[in-house]
C-alpha positions in Angstrom: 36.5 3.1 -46.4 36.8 0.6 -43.2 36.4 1.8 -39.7 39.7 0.6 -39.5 41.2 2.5 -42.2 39.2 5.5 -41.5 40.6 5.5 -37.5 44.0 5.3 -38.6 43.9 7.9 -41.1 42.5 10.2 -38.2 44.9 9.0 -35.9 47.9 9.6 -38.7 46.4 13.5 -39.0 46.0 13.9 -35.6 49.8 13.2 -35.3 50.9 15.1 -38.3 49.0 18.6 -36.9 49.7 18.1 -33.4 52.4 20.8 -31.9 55.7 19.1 -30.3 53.9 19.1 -26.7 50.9 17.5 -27.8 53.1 14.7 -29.4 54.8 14.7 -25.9 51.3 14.5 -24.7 50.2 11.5 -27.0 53.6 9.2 -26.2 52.9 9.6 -22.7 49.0 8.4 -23.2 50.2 5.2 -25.0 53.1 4.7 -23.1 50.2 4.2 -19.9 48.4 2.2 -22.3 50.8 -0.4 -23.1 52.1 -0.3 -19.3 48.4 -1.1 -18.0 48.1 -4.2 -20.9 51.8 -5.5 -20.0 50.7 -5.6 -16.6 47.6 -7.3 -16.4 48.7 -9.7 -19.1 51.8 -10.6 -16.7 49.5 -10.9 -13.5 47.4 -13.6 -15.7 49.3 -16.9 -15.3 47.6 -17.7 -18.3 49.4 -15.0 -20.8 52.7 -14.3 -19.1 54.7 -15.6 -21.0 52.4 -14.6 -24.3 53.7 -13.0 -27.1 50.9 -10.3 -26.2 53.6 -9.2 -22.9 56.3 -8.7 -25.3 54.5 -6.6 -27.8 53.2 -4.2 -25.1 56.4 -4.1 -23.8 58.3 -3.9 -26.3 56.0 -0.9 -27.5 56.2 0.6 -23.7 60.0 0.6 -24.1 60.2 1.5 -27.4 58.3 4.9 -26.6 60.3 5.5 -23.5 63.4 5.2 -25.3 62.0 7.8 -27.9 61.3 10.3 -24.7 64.7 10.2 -23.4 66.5 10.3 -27.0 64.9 13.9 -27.9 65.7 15.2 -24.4 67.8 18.5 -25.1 70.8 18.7 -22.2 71.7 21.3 -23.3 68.9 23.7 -23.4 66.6 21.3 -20.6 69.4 21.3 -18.2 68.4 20.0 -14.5 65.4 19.1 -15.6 66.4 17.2 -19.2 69.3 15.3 -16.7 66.1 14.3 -13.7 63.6 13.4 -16.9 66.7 11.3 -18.2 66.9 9.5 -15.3 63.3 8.8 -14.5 63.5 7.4 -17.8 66.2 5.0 -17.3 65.2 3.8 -14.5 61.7 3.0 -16.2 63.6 1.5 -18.8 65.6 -0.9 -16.5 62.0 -1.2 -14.8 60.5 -2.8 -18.0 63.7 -4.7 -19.0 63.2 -6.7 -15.3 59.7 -6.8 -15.9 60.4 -8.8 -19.4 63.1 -11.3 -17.6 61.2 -11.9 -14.4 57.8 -12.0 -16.0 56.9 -9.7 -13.1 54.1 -7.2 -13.2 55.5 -5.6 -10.0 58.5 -4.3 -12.2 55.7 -2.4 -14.6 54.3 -0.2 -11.6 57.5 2.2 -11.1 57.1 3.0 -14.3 53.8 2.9 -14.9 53.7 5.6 -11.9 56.3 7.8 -13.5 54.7 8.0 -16.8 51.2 9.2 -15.4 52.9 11.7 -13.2 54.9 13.0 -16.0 51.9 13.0 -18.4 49.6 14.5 -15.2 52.6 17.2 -15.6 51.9 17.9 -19.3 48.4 17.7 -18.8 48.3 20.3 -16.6 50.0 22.9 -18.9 49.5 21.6 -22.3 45.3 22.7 -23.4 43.7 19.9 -25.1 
């Protein structure tokens, strides 16, 4: 088996036996992840307007969007209507980000999603 093959099927079990939280956990980590790469590609003159920006983006969003659609209103409340709104806002964040080609429009978000993971962090054991 490849090392390629091999981290992916450890990645894939990792997800499968993780507990809700630790999912939570693991879409904020990539969600930083491709926030850091779509900024310092769009800070490079040379790949801002690479396809390499709109896959980290795209993923960014992507996992962003996932958040807010399994927020619960009804059993989250105040704080499933403040997460929904922090990510929105990263959401139209990212979405000026990919018309501007500015990197300044990734760091709201960028800050959100490592306070919100520091959050987790903080409660959820690794």
């Amino acid at each position: 088996m490849s090392y390629a093959k091999a981290a992916q099927a450890y990645q894939r079990n990792a997800v499968m036996t993780a507990s809700p939280e630790k999912i939570i956990q693991m879409l904020y980590d990539a969600a930083i992840r491709h926030l850091e790469q779509s900024r310092e590609a769009l800070a490079n003159p040379a790949t801002t307007h690479s396809a390499q920006v709109g896959v980290s983006l795209g993923k960014a969003l992507s996992i962003i969007g996932e958040l807010r659609s399994v927020l619960d209103y009804d059993k989250g409340g105040e704080i499933a209507e403040n997460l929904g709104t922090l990510y929105e806002y990263s959401i139209e964040q990212l979405t000026q980000a990919n018309l501007t080609r500015s990197p300044e429009h990734i760091d709201p978000p960028l800050r959100v999603m490592r306070t919100l993971k520091e959050g987790w962090d903080g409660i959820i054991p690794n």
